[in-house]
C-alpha positions in Angstrom: 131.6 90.1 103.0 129.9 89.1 100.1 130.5 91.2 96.8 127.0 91.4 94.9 125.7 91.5 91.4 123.6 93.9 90.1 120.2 93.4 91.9 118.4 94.7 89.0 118.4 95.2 85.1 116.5 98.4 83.8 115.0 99.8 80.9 113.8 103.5 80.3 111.0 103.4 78.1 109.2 106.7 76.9 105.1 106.3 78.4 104.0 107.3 82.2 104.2 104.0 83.5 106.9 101.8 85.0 106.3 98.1 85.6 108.1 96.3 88.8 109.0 92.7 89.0 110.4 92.7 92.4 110.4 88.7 93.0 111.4 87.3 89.6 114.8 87.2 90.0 116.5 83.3 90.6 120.0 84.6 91.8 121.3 83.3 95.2 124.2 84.6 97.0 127.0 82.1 96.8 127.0 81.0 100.1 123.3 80.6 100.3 122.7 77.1 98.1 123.9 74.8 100.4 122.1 76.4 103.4 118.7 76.1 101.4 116.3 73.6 102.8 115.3 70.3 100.1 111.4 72.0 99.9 113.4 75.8 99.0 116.2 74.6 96.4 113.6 74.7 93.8 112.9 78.5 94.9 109.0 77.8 95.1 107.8 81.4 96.2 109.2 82.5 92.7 107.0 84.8 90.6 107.7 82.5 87.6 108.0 84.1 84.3 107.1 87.0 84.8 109.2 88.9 82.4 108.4 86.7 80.0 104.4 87.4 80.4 105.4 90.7 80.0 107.6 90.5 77.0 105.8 92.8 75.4 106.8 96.0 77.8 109.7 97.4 75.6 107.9 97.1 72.0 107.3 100.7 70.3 103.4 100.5 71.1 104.2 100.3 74.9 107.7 101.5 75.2 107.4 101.0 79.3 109.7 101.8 81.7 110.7 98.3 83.4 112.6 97.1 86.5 113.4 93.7 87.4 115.2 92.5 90.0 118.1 89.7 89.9 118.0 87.7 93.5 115.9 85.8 94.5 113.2 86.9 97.5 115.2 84.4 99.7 117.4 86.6 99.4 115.8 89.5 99.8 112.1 90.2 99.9 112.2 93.3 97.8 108.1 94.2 98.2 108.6 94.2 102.1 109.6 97.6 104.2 113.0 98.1 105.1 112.6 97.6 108.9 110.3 94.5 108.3 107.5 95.8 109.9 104.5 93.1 109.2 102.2 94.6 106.3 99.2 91.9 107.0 98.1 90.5 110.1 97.7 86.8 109.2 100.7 85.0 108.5 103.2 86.1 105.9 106.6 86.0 105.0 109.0 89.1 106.1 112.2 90.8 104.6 114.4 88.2 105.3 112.1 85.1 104.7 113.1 82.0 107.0 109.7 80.2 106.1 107.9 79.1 102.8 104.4 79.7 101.6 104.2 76.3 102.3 104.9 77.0 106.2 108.3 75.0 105.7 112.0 76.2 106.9 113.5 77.9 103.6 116.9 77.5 105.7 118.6 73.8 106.7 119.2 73.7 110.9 117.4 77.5 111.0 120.6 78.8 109.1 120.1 82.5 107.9 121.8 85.7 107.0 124.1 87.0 108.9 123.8 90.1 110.2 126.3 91.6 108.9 125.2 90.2 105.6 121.6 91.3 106.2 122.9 95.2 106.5 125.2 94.9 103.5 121.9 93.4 101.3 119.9 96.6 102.2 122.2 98.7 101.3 123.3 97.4 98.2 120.4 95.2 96.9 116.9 96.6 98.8 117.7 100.2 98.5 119.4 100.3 94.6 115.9 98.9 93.7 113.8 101.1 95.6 115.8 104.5 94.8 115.8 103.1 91.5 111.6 103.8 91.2 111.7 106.8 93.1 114.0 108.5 90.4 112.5 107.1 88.1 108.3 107.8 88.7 110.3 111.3 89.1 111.4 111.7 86.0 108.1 110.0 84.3 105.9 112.7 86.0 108.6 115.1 85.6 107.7 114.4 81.5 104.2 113.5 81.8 102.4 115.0 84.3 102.0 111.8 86.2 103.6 108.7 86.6 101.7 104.7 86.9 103.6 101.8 89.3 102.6 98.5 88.4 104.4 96.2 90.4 104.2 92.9 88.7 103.5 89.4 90.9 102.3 85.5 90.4 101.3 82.8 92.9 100.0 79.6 93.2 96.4 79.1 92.8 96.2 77.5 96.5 98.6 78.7 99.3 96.9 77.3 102.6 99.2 79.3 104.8 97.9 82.4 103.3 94.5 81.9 102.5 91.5 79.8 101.9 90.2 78.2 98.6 91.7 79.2 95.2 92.5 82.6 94.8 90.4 84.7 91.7 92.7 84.7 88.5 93.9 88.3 88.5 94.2 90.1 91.9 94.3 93.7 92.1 95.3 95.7 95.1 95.9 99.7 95.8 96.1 99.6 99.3 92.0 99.9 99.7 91.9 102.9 97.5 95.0 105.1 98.8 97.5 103.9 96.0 95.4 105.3 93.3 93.0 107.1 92.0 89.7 104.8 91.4 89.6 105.5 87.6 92.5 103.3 87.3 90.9 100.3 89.4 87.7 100.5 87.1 90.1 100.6 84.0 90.9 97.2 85.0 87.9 95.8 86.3 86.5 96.1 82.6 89.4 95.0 80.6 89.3 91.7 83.0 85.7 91.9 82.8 85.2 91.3 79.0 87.7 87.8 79.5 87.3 85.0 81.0 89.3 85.4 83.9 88.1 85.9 87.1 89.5 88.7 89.1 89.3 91.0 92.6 90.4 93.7 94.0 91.8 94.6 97.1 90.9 90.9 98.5 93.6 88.9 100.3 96.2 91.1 98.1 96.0 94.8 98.8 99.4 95.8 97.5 103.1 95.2 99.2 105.4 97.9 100.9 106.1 98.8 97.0 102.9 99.7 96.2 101.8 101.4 99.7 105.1 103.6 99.9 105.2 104.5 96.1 101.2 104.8 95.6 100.8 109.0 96.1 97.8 109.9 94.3 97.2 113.2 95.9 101.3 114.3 94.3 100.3 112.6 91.3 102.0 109.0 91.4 99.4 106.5 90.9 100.7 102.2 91.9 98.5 99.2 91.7 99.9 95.5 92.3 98.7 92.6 90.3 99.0 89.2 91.7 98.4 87.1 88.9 97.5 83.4 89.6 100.3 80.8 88.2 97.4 78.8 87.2 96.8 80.8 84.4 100.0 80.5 83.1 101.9 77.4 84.1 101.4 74.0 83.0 99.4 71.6 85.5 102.0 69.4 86.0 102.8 69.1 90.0 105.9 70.9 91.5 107.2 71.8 88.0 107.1 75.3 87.0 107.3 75.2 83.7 105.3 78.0 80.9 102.4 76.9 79.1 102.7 78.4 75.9 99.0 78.1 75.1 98.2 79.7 78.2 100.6 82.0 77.4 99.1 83.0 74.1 95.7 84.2 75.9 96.8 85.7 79.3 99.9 87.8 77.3 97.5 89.5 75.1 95.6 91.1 78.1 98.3 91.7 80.2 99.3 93.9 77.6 95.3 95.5 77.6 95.5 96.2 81.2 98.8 98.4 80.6 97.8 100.2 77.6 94.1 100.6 79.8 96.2 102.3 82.3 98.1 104.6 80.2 95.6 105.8 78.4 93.4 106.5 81.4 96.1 108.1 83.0 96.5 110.5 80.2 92.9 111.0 79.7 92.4 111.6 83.6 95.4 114.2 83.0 94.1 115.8 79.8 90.4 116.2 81.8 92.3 117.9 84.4 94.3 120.5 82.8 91.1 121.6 81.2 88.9 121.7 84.5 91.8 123.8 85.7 
């Protein structure tokens, strides 16, 4: 049996929110590299740099709470429930992905996980990560009053298998209104409204398994999912994911708008309703 890593790093920050990355990680278990297809050795499905977009998390002014996990989604699809029951009806990929977003084999001569593998990698990578939140939106709205999930994503401009056309620039989802209260959702929708970025919400990205099973507005625990497009951040060259840093210089900047929005509606939202009551 394979002995892991730790499938995420962690930092405590002092504000209500806590920011997810569940598919940044790169890490592959050590068996799996030579089982990887040609088209998945360059781990393609990757939500590339995201921690670096949000470099700005752990400074004073923020001081976020912020998870991020180490493997990669072929590993484990960390934003996908448990018992892999489908969260869309069109095509997707599930908790143990065996196909691209580019509808080709992640796995050479339909090679996966074990089983016994599978079972050891939700109890020891899926379910660390997901405890992880729960203790920790506790202990925010424990402190505050209420606690913010933002789970953190990217993707290609253009993913035939999963949609049609290009995909706005920023793409909210709170699970059509039941992650969240709508205050948070119109926070957004202006900060992203005053760029010039295009942006939806609740269009072919509603929010993942993270953001449905965390998302508890009605005990207080608000989650919204951004799926950023990569073209907004990565260079244009073809099949290489590498950062623009001019890009980088504009879409940081309001990344770090959108959280601070949040907060601060959050705690206004709060303030307002400890006087009402």
């Amino acid at each position: 049996m394979s002995k892991f890593i730790n499938p995420f790093t962690f930092h405590q920050g002092d504000s209500p929110i806590l920011v997810s990355m569940p598919h940044s990680g790169l890490s592959l278990l050590p068996e799996m590299q030579q089982k990887l297809s040609k088209e998945a050795k360059s781990l393609p499905d990757t939500d590339w740099y995201i921690p670096e977009l949000y470099d700005f998390l752990t400074d004073e002014k923020v001081n976020a709470s912020v998870i991020s996990a180490t493997y990669s989604r072929y590993v484990v699809d960390l934003n996908r429930p448990i018992d892999d029951k489908p969260l869309y009806a069109s095509k997707t990929t599930g908790l143990f992905p065996d196909i691209l977003f580019s509808d080709k084999a992640v796995f050479v001569n339909g090679e996966q996980h074990q089983d016994a593998i599978k079972a050891q990698i939700k109890v020891d990578i899926w379910q660390p990560y997901h405890d992880k939140i729960k203790t920790e939106l506790a202990r925010i709205k424990a402190k505050f009053g209420f606690a913010i999930l933002f789970d953190a994503h990217s993707i290609a401009e253009q993913v035939p298998m999963l949609f049609e056309g290009k995909l706005p620039n920023f793409n909210f989802g709170n699970n059509d209104g039941y992650a969240c209260a709508i205050e948070f959702m119109h926070a957004l929708d202006e900060c992203v409204s005053k760029s010039q970025y295009s942006h939806v919400s609740n269009g072919r990205f509603k929010g993942g398994y993270i953001t449905r099973c965390f998302g508890q507005p009605d005990q207080d625990i608000h989650a919204i999912q951004l799926e950023l497009s990569q073209a907004t951040y990565l260079t244009d060259t073809a099949d290489e994911y590498q950062l623009d840093l001019a890009k980088k210089q504009q879409i940081t900047p309001l990344l770090q708008q959108l959280i601070e929005s949040l907060i601060s509606t959050g705690k206004q939202l709060y303030s307002t309703t400890k006087i009402e009551a």
